[in-house]
Structure formats: structure tokens, C-alpha cells
N, C-alpha and C positions, 0 to 999 in steps of 0.2 A: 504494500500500500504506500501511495505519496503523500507525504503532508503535505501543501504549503501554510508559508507563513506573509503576510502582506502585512510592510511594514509604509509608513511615509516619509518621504526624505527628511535625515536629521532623526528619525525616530528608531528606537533600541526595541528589541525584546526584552521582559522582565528576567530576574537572575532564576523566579519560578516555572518561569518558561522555558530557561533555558537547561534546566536543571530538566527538565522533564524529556526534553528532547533527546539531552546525552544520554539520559538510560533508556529510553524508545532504539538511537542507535547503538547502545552495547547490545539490548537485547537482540534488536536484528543479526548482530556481527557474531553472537552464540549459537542463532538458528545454520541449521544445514541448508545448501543450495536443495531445490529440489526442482529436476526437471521433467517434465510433461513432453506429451504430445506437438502441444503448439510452441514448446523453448524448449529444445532436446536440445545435450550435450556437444559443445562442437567437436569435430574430430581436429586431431593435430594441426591436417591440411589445413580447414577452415581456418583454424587460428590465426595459420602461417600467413594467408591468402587475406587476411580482416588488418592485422599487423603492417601488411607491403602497402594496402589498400588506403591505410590512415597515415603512412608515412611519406607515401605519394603526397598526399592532400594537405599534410602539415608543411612542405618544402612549399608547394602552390601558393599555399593560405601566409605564410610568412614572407614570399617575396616581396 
């Protein structure tokens, strides 16, 4: 699940807010990946192939 948070410029989250969040993401970082049908596991290839694909685009995106 996504939270967001909508703040206005110049404006903070509370330290209770904040405090709530950081254990919302430890928790998630304790839970196991699990993948399905519709987000299955990539295989090495994939990786290789997602890795060259974004490396491409970050030399483009920074010229």
C-alpha cells in the first residue's frame, strides 16, 4: 500500500507523524517480498536487461 503525505510549502510533518511512519517502514522492510501472478520474480536476464535499460536513460537524462 502507498501512503501519501500532502504537505504546503514551508510546512513540516509532526514528530507524531513522523514517528509513525518510521515504524509503518520498518515494518514493511521485516515483511517478505511476495510475488504473484501479475509481479513474478524477474529472472537474472530481466535484471541484466532493466539494469543496461536504466543506464542507457540515466547517461541521456544527464547530458
Amino acid at each position: 500500500m502507498i501512503k501519501t503525505v500532502i504537505t504546503n510549502p514551508g510546512e513540516r510533518i509532526t514528530e507524531e507523524e513522523l514517528k509513525k511512519f518510521d515504524a509503518e517502514v520498518r515494518d514493511a522492510q521485516s515483511r517478505p517480498i511476495v510475488f504473484d501472478e501479475d509481479c513474478s520474480e524477474l529472472s537474472p536476464a530481466m535484471i541484466k536487461a532493466f539494469r543496461s535499460a536504466s543506464a542507457l536513460r540515466n547517461r541521456h537524462k544527464n547530458a
